[in-house]
N, C-alpha and C positions, 0 to 999 in steps of 0.2 A: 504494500500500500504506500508505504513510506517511496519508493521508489519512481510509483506512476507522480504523486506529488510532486516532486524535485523536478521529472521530466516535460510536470507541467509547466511548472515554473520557469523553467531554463526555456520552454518554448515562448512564453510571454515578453519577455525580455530579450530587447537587441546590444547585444555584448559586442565590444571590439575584438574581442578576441576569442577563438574556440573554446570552446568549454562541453564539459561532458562528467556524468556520473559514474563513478566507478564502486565497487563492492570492495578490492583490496586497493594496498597499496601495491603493490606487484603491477597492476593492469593499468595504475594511473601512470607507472612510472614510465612501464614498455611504451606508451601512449605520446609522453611529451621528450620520449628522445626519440619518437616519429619526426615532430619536429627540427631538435637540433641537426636533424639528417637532411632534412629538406630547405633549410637555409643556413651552409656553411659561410663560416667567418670568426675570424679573428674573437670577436666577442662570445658567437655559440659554442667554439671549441673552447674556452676558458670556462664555462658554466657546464660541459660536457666534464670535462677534467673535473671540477670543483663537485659537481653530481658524483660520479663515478668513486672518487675517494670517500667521500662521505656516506656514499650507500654502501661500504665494506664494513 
């Protein structure tokens, strides 16, 4: 229930940026290094780096 709510919600709302409901942390993570793949640079591979270490 808790789920179709949030997916309500997130439809309501025009965000700048993607967004999306996840169940773990595992699913959001695989999710937003989607991203840092799909726009290389300078700044994504230092938050790529800074992710990676911190998630060990």
């Amino acid at each position: 229930m808790s789920k179709a709510i949030g997916r309500f919600l997130l439809a309501l709302s025009q965000a700048p940026a993607p967004r999306k409901l996840f169940t773990t942390e595992e699913d959001a993570a695989r999710w937003l290094r989607g991203f840092l793949r799909r726009a290389p640079g300078p700044s994504s591979a230092r938050v790529a780096r800074r992710w990676s270490a911190s998630a060990t």
